[in-house]
KESEVEX-840220 format. One line per 2 residues: number of its first residue (from 1); for each residue z, y, x of C-alpha. Coordinates in steps of 0.05 Angstrom, whole numbers. Last residue first. Layout:
BEGIN
NUM) Z,Y,X  ... $
//
This chain:
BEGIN
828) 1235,828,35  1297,809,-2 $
826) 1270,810,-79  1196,789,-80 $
824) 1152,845,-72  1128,878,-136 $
822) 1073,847,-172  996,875,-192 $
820) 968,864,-119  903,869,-73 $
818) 904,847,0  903,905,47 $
816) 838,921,88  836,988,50 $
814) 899,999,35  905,1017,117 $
812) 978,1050,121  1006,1001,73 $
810) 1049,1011,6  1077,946,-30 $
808) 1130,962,-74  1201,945,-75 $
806) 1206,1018,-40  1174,1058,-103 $
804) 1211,1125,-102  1207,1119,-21 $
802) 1137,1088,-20  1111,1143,-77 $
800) 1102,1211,-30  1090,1185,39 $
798) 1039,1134,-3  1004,1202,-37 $
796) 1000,1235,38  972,1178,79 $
794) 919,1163,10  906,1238,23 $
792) 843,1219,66  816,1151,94 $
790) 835,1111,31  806,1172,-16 $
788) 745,1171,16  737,1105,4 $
786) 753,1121,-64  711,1165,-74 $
784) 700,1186,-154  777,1207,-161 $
782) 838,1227,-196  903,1214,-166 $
780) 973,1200,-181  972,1191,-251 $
778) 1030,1155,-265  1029,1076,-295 $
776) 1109,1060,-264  1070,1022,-211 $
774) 1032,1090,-193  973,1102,-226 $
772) 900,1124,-201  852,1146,-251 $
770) 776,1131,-223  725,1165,-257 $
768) 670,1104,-247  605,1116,-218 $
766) 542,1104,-251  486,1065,-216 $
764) 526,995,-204  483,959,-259 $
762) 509,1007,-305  582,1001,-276 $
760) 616,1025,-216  680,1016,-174 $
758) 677,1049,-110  669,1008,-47 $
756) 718,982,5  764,954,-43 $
754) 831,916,1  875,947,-45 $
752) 847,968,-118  907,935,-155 $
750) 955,974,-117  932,1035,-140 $
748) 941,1017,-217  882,1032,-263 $
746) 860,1080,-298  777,1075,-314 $
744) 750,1137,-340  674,1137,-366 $
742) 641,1205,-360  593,1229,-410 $
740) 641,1243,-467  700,1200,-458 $
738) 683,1123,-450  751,1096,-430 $
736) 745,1022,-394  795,969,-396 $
734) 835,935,-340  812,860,-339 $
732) 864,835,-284  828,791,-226 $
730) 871,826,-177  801,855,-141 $
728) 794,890,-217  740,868,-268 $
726) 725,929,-306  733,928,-383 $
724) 692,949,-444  629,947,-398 $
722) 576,991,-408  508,972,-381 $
720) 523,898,-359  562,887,-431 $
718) 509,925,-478  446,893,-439 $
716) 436,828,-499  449,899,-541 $
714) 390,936,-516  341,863,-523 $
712) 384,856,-597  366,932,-621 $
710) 431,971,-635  443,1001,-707 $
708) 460,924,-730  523,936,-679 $
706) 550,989,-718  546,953,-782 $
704) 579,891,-757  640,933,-723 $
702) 640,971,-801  649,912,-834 $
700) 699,888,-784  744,944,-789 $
698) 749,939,-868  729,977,-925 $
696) 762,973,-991  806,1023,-980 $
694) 748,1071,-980  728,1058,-1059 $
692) 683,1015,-1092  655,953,-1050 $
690) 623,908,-1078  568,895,-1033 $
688) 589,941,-966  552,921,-908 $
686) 481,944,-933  525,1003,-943 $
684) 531,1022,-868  467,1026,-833 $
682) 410,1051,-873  449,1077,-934 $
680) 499,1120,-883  447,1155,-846 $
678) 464,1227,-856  533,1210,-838 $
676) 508,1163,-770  467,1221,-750 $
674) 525,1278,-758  582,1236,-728 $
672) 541,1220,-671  515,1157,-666 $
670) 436,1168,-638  414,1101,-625 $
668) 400,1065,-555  326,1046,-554 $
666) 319,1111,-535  371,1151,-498 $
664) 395,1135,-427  456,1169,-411 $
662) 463,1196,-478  451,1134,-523 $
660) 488,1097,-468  549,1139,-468 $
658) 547,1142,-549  538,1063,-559 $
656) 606,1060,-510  641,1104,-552 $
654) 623,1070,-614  653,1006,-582 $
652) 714,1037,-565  729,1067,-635 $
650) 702,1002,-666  753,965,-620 $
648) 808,1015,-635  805,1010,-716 $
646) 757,1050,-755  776,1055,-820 $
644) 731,1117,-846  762,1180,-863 $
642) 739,1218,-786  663,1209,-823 $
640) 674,1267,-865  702,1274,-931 $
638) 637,1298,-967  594,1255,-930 $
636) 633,1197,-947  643,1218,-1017 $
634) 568,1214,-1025  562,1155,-989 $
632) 605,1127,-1042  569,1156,-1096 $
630) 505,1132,-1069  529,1060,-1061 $
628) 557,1059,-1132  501,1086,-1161 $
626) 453,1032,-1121  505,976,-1155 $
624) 568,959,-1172  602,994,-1241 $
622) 663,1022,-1246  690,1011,-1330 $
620) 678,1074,-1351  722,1135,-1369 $
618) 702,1195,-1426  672,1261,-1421 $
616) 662,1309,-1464  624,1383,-1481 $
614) 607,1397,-1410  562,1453,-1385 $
612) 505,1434,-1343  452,1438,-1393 $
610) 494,1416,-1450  527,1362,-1431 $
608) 563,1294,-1473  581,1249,-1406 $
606) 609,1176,-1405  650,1162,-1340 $
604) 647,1122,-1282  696,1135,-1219 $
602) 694,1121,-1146  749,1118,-1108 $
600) 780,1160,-1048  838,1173,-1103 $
598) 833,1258,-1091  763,1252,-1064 $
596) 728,1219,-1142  656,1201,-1125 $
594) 619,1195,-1179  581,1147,-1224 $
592) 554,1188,-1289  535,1159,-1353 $
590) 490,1199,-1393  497,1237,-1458 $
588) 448,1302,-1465  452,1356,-1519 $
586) 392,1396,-1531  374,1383,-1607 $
584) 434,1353,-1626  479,1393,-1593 $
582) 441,1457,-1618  461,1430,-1685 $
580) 527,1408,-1668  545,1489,-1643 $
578) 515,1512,-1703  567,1472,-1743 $
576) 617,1498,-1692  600,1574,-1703 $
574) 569,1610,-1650  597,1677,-1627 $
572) 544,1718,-1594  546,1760,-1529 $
570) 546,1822,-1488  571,1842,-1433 $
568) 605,1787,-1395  634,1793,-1338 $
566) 612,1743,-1285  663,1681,-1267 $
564) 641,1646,-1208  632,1721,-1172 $
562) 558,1754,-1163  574,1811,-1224 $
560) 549,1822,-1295  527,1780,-1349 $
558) 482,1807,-1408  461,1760,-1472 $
556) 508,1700,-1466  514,1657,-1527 $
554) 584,1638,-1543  625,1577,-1563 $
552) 709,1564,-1575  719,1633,-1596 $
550) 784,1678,-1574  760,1719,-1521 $
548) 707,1741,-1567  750,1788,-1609 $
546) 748,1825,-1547  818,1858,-1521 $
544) 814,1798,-1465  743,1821,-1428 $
542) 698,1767,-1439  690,1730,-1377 $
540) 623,1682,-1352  626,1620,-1307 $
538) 548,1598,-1282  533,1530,-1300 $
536) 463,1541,-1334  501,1514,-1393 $
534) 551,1578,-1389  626,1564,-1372 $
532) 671,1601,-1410  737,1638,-1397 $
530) 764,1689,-1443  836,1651,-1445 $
528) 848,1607,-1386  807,1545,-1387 $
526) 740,1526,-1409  708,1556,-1471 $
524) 639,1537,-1485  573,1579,-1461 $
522) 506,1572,-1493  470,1615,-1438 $
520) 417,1558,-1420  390,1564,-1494 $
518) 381,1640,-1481  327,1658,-1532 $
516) 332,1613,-1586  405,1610,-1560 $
514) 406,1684,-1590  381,1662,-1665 $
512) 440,1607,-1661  493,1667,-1648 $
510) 457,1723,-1687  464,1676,-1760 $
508) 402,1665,-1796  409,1580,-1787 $
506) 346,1551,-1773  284,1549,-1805 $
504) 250,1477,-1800  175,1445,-1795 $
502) 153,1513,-1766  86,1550,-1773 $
500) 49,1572,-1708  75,1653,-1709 $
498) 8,1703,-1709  15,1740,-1782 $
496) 94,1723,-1785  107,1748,-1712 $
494) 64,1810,-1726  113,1825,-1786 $
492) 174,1806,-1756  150,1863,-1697 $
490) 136,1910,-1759  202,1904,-1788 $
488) 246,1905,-1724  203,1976,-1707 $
486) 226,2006,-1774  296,1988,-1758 $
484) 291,2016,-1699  267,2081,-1723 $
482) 320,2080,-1779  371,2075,-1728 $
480) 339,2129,-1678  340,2175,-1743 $
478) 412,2159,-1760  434,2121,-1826 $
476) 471,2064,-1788  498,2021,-1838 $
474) 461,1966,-1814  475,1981,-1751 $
472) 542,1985,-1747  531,1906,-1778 $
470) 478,1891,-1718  540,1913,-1665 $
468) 589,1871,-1694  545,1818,-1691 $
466) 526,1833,-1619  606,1825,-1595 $
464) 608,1863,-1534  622,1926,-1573 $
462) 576,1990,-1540  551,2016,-1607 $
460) 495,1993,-1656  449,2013,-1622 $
458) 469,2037,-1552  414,2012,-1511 $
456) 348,2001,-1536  325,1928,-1506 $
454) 384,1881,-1541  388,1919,-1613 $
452) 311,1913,-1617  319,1835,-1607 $
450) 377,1834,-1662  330,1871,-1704 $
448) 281,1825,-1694  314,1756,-1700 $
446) 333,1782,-1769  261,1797,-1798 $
444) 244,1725,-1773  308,1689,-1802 $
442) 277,1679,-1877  201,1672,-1837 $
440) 230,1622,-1780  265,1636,-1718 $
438) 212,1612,-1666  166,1672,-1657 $
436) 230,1716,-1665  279,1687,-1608 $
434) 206,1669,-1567  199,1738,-1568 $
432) 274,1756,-1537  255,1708,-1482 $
430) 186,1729,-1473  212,1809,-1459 $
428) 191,1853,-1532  133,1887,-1553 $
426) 109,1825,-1593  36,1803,-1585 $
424) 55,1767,-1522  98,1716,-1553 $
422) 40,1698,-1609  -10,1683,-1559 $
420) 50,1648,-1528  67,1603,-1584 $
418) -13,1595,-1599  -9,1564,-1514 $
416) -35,1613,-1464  -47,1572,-1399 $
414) -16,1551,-1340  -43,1481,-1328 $
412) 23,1455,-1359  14,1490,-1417 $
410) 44,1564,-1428  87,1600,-1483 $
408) 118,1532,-1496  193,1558,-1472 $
406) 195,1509,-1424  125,1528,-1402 $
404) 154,1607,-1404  214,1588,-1369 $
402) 172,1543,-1311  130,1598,-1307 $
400) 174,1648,-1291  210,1607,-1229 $
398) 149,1601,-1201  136,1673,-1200 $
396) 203,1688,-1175  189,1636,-1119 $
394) 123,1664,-1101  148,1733,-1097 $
392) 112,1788,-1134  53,1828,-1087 $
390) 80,1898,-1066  32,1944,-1078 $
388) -13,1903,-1131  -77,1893,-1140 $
386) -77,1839,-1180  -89,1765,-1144 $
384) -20,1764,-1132  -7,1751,-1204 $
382) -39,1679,-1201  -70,1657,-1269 $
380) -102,1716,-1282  -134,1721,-1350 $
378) -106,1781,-1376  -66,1737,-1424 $
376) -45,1699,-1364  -27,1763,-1335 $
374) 14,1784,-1387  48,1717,-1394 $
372) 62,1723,-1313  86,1787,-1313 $
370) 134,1777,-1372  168,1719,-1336 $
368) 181,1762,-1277  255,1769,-1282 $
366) 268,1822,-1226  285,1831,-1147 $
364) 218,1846,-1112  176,1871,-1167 $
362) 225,1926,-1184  209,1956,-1114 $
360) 278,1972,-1072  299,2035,-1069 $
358) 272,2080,-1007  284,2089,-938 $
356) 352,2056,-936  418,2088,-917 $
354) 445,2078,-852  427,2135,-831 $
352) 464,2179,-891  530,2136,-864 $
350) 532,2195,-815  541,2255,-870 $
348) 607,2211,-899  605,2196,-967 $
346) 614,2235,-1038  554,2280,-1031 $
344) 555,2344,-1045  492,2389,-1063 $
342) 490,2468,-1068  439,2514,-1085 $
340) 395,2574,-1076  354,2583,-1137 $
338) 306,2552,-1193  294,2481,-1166 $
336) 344,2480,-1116  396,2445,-1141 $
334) 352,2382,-1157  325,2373,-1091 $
332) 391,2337,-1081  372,2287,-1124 $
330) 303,2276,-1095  343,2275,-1025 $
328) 386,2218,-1037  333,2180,-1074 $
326) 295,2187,-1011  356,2167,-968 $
324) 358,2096,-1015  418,2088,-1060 $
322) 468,2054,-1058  483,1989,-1095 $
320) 524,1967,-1168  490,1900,-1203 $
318) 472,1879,-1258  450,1814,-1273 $
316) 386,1784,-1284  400,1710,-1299 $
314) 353,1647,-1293  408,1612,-1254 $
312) 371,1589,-1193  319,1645,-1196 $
310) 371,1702,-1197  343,1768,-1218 $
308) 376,1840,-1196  384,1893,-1249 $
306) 400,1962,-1223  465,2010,-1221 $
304) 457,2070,-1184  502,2094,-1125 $
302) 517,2156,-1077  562,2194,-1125 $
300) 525,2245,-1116  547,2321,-1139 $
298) 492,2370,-1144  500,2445,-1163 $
296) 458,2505,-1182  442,2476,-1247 $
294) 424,2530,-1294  359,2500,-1322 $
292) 358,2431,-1325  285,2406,-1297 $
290) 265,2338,-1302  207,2305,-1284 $
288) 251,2257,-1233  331,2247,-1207 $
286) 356,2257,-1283  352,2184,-1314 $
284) 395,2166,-1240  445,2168,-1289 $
282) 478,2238,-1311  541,2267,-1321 $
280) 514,2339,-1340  566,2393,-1327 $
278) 555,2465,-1364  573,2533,-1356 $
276) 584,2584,-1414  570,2656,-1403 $
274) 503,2660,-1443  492,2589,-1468 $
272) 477,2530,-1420  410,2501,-1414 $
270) 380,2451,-1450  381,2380,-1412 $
268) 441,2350,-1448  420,2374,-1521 $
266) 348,2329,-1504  384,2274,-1487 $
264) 425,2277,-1555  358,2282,-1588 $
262) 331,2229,-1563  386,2180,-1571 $
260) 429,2155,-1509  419,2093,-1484 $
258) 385,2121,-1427  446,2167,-1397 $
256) 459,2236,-1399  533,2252,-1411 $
254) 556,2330,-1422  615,2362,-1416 $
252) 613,2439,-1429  653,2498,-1390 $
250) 678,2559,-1428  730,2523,-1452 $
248) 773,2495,-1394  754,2445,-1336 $
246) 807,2395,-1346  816,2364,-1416 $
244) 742,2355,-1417  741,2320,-1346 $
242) 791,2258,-1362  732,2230,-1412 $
240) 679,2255,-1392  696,2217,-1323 $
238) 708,2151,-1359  646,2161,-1400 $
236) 598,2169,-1352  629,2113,-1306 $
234) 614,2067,-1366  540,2092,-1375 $
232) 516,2070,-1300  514,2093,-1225 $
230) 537,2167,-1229  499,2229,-1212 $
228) 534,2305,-1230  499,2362,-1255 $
226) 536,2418,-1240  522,2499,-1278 $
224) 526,2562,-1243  570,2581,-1185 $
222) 620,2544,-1133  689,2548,-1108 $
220) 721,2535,-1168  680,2497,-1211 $
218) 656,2458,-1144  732,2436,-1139 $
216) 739,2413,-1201  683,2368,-1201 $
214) 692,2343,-1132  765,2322,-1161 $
212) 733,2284,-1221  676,2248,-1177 $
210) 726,2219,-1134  776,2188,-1182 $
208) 717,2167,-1224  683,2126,-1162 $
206) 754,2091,-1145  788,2109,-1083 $
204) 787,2042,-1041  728,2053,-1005 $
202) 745,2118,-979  709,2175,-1019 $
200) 684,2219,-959  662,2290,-983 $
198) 595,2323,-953  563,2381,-964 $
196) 490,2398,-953  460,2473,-975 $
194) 399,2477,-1016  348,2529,-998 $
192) 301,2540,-1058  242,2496,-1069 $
190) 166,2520,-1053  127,2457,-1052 $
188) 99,2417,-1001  37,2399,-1040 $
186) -7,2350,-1007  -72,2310,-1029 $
184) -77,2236,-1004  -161,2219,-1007 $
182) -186,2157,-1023  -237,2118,-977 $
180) -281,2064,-991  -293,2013,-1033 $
178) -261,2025,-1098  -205,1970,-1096 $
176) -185,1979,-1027  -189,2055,-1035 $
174) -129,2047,-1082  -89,1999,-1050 $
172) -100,2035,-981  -91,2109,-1018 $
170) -17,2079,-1041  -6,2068,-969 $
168) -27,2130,-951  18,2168,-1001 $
166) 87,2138,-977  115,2163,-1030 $
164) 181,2215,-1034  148,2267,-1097 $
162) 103,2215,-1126  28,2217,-1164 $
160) -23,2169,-1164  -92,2193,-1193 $
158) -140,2143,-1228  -209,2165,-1261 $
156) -253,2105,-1306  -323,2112,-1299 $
154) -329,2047,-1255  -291,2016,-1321 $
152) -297,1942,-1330  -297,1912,-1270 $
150) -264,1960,-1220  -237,2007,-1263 $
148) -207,1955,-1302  -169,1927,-1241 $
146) -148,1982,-1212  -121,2002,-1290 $
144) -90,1929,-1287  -45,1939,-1222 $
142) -37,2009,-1238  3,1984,-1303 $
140) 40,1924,-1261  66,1973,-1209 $
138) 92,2018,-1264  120,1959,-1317 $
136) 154,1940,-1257  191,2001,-1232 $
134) 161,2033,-1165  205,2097,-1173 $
132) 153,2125,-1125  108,2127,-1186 $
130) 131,2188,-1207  81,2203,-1245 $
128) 19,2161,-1256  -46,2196,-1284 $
126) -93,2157,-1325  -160,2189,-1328 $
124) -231,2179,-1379  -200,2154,-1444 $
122) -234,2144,-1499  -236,2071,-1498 $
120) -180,2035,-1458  -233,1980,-1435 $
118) -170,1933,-1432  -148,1945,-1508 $
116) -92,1903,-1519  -72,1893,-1445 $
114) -84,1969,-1432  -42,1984,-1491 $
112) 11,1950,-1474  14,1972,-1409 $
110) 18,2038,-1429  80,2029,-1478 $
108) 112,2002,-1406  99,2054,-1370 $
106) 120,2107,-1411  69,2148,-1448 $
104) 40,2227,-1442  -23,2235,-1485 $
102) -61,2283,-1462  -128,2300,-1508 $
100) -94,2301,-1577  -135,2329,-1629 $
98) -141,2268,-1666  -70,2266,-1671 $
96) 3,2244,-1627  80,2238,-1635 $
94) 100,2174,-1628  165,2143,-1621 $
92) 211,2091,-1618  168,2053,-1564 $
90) 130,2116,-1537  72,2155,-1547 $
88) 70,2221,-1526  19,2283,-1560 $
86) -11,2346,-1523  -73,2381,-1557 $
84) -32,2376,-1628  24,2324,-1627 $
82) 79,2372,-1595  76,2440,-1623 $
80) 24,2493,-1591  32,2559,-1546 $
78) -11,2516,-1487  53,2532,-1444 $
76) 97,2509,-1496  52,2440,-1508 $
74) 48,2423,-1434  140,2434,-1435 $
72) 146,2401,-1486  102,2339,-1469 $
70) 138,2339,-1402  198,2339,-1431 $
68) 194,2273,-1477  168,2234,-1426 $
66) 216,2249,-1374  269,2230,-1423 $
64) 222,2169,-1451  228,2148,-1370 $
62) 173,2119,-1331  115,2162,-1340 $
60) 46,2158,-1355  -1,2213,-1359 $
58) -60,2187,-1409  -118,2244,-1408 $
56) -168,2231,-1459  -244,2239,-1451 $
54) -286,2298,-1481  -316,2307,-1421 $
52) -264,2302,-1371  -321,2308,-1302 $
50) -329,2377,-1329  -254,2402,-1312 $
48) -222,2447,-1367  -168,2392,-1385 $
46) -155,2370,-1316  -118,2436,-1294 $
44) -64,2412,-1356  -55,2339,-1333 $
42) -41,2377,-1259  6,2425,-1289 $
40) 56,2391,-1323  74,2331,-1278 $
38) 57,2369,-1211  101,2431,-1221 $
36) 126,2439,-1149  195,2427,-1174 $
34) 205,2360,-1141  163,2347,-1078 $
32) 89,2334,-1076  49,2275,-1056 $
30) -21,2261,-1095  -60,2211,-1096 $
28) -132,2199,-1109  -180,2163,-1147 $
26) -249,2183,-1185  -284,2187,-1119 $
24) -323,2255,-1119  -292,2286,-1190 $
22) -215,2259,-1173  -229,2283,-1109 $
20) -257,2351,-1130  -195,2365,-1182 $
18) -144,2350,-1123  -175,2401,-1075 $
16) -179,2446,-1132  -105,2436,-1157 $
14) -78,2444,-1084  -57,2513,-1095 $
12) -28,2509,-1161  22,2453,-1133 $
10) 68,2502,-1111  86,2530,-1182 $
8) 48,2605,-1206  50,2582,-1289 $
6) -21,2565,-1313  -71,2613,-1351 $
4) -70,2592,-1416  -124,2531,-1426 $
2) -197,2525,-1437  -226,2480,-1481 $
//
């Protein structure tokens, strides 16, 4: 066929260049900015090429919004409806015919289809847009369509398209896969001027406060319409909120957010009427594809909202970041689409450098349980082995397949159990399949609307209770509400035709259907009021005005936030009777021996858990034993080796061992505190048989353990090496102080009279730091010389002490002077 002669946008030019690479290579990318009419016109320019044949065109995109207006906008400029030459497909809707040649799909509706049909007949190019948003279900889609094209498909024509993509990279992946080269085509795009300004929002001035005055003051200083970007659906509706009584009746309010209903998008794009002006409080759902006419005006907010995935607790919570400095300037691109505009950005203009390059891949920070069932379906045990741009983390991928093998979806060589067959068929994430696969035929058709309720947003409301949400829903008469309800049918349906049968239904109600899918999110009520600790034994809130706040058990569908005690989103109440059922079938009793630091004891009690929540406890008689011994060295550890009962001799003789371990090192035995800590089963609890708690240990346990760390030929040396005490000329045993590296030995001058040499140890090879004291035990001098010391200051120290000390023997030559500990007798 041959289509209306296309619109005069940027990418025109390039559409020949791109049209003979697709034709010579079947792959290419393409790189052009926003507005240069690449996601309308492209698909269209395809149409009348020969290498098409009577092929379909599938342009994939990653939003239903973006979706939904690019099919409109393909079907105005062919003068048709939607569902005639230009049709979309997507979860809630579909809109296509037999004479549909471009189908436009999101992402993940495409991969779906590519896994059920993987030769993907009829269709002869798949076009990705936007693809710089790098969302899962994107990377994985390309992932598979390189790989059909490559074994299945040689016919089959890929083109990559992005406004801020690094285009040669994506050409890599691509011309890796092909064989040779692919080319990157480049539109730069004609967009309108659009002026930077900048507006700090101090880090203590909430995001709403900020937003609200940059509104006002754009209305005022600024023309035509504002469309304004905020991180998530509540900030929407706060600002709405305190903007409508403030900017006057010719302007209109109006959110844009994905949990939104079609149609209600759809009003938010549209352009204002004649003499009104409009502000859009969008998501980042407007950075891409999207074109509001009017809007002259950008205010940033500088944040989006995206779900991050923690391996340790199986949780993808939500979390509040900036965005990257290509996100930055997509939205800003926005004001200049159809004139000279205006974008201001809530931060300082320097802390744009510091700003990443671009968002973070999906892949990278995401539940990839659904990957890995895909793939195995696919065939591919290891997802890496795709072709993808950024491969998915090892430990995520791990983490995956232990849910889906605990979830019997896989074996334990990996592969697709009945269950998972089954799991996969259903256009839902595993967990929420497995909620519907396992529920039971009288439960099944419930499990799936409560599963539909979970992945479209706003059904049902924004409650935090879920079974408040599924009864507004049920007497929801809206077109999205029927749609969904339509969808819960046919997904109980394909569960019922595929399910393994069941020996047992359980209870219908949403609580016990959720821990179906969330059995580590049972949470029970712990403390203050609206606190619960989950069974994966992460702490969850439910915001006080919730009817929740008050039950005794939950299940846990969305948690948000890194603290101990995440805020809940949405969740289940589970009634006690459920509660014992789940209790039986997952609850654990053991007997646990701990260490208790408040009594310095340790404790045995009698445990009822549920994944690492507690139900009860109850005390045990202490029991001896190897879980006595590691509790204690547990506390140990924990308290720090400065808690043990040392006594003076141990402290002495460990400082000795630690001189010669240094000084000399092996045989001698590393005894720091670190080493002898991590140690503490080797050396020290042979030496404790009974023992329960630290008063229990005694000096001379721990002198015997100590010196069963030191090898008998290095201890037979212990005394000759490092001496406790050092034999003076007086005959007095004056002991030793091993500090650090240097041993100290204070001792009284007159003691040392009549010493010619220094006093050593280590078989006379280490000198000793020599402390001198006067008779009433004063330092007096410090020295490693003594000789020295005699022929030196000795004349100025015994000037010094012989008047304050006259009964007190003090000669000129101490050297050749007997030695003494006693005063002279009284009268000489």
């Amino acid at each position: 066929m041959t289509p209306a002669p296309l619109p005069d946008l940027p990418v025109k030019d390039v559409l020949g260049e791109l049209s003979a690479a697709m034709a010579v290579r079947g792959r290419a990318v393409l790189v052009a900015p926003p507005g240069a009419g690449k996601t309308t016109l492209v698909p269209l320019a395809f149409l009348a090429e020969p290498w098409l044949g009577d092929g379909k065109i599938i342009l994939v995109e990653p939003r239903r919004l973006a979706a939904r207006a690019a099919a409109r906008r393909m079907a105005d400029l062919l003068g048709e409806a939607v569902g005639d030459t230009i049709g979309w497909r997507m979860r809630l809707d579909t809109k296509v015919s037999r004479r549909t040649r471009i189908e436009v799909v999101t992402e993940g509706v495409f991969t779906r289809m590519i896994l059920s049909d993987p030769e993907l007949a009829g269709v002869t190019a798949v076009l990705f847009d936007e693809f710089h948003e790098r969302s899962l279900d994107g990377d994985f889609g390309l992932a598979l369509a390189i790989d059909v094209a490559s074994a299945l498909r040689e016919d089959l024509k890929l083109l990559v398209m992005s406004a801020t993509l690094d285009g040669a990279r994506v050409a890599t992946l691509l011309g890796d896969a092909a064989g040779g080269p692919v080319a990157v085509v480049e539109s730069h795009g004609r967009a309108f001027p659009v002026t930077l300004r900048y507006r700090d929002r101090p880090g203590t001035e909430p995001v709403e406060d900020a937003v609200v005055a940059a509104i006002r003051a754009a209305l005022t200083e600024e023309s035509g319409s504002l469309l304004v970007f905020l991180p998530g659906q509540r900030e929407i509706e706060r600002v709405a909120e305190r903007l409508r009584p403030l900017v006057g009746e010719t302007v209109d309010v109006a959110p844009l957010y994905g949990a939104m209903e079609g149609t209600a998008q759809d009003r938010a794009v549209r352009p204002a009427p004649e003499g009104r002006r409009k502000v859009v409080l969008a998501t980042s759902i407007a950075e891409t594809s999207l074109t509001i006419d009017g809007v002259s005006v950008i205010v940033d907010a500088g944040l989006r909202r995206q779900p991050v995935f923690e391996p340790a607790t199986g949780l993808s919570r939500l979390e509040t970041v900036r965005i990257s400095r290509a996100a930055a300037d997509q939205r800003a691109g926005r004001a200049g689409r159809t004139a000279p505009g205006t974008a201001i950005r809530l931060w300082r203009e320097e802390q744009t450098a510091a700003l990443a390059l671009f968002d973070r891949p999906e892949i990278l920070a995401t539940d990839l349980s659904g990957l890995v069932l895909d793939c195995a379906a696919w065939g591919v045990a290891e997802p890496a082995d795709l072709a993808f741009l950024d491969p998915p983390p090892g430990p995520a991928v791990a983490e995956a397949r232990a849910l889906l093998t605990e979830l019997g979806a896989l074996d334990t060589d990996g592969r697709l159990t009945p269950t998972g067959e089954a799991m996969r068929g259903l256009p839902l994430p595993p967990r929420l399949a497995h909620m519907v696969v396992a529920a039971g035929d009288t439960a099944r058709r419930g499990a799936a609307l409560l599963a539909v309720l979970l992945t479209e947003r706003g059904l049902g409301g924004a409650d935090i209770d879920l079974g408040e949400r599924l009864r507004r829903l049920a007497g929801d008469r809206s077109p999205r509400a029927r749609a969904a309800g339509g969808l819960a049918g046919r997904i109980a349906s394909d569960a019922r035709a595929t399910a393994p049968p069941r020996s047992e239904e359980p209870a219908t109600e949403p609580g016990e259907l959720l821990a179906l899918a969330y059995p580590d999110r049972i949470a029970i009520a712990r403390g203050a009021h609206g606190h619960f600790v989950l069974a994966n034994g992460r702490g969850g809130v439910v915001d006080a005005a919730s009817n929740l706040a008050r039950e005794r058990f939950l299940v846990v569908a969305e948690l948000q936030g890194q603290a101990r005690a995440g805020r809940i989103l949405s969740a289940a109440r589970l009634s006690s009777e459920a509660m014992d059922r789940l209790v039986g079938e997952r609850g654990v009793s053991e007997d646990v021996v701990t260490f208790d630091t408040a009594s310095r004891q340790v404790r045995a009690r009698r445990v009822r858990r549920l994944g690492r929540a507690t139900l009860s406890e109850a005390p045990l008689p202490t029991p001896t034993g190897e879980a006595t011994t590691r509790a204690l060295a547990d506390g140990l550890r924990r308290l720090g080796f400065a808690v043990l009962p040392l006594g003076k001799d141990n402290e002495r003789l460990l400082r000795r061992l630690r001189f010669l371990a240094a000084a000399y090192g092996p045989p001698w035995p590393d005894l720091s505190d670190v080493a002898l800590l991590a140690g503490l089963e080797d050396w020290l609890m042979p030496y404790l048989p009974g023992v329960t708690g630290l008063a229990q240990i005694t000096p001379g346990q721990i002198s015997e353990a100590l010196r069963g760390l030191v090898p008998p030929a290095a201890a037979n040396r212990l005394e000759a090496l490092a001496p406790s005490h050092y034999e003076a000329p007086t005959g007095s045993r004056v002991p030793i102080r091993y500090e650090a590296d240097q041993p100290v030995l204070a001792i009284r001058v007159q003691e040392l009279f009549g010493l010619s040499q220094h006093p050593t140890i280590a078989d006379g090879r280490l000198k000793l730091t020599v402390e001198l004291l006067s008779p009433a035990h004063r330092p007096i001098q410090i020295t490693r010389d003594l000789p020295g010391f005699w022929a030196g200051s000795w004349a100025d120290v015994r000037a010094d002490l012989r008047g304050r000390y006259p009964r007190h023997a003090w000669p000129e030559d101490p050297a050749s002077a007997p030695p003494t500990a006693r005063a002279k007798p009284r009268g000489q």
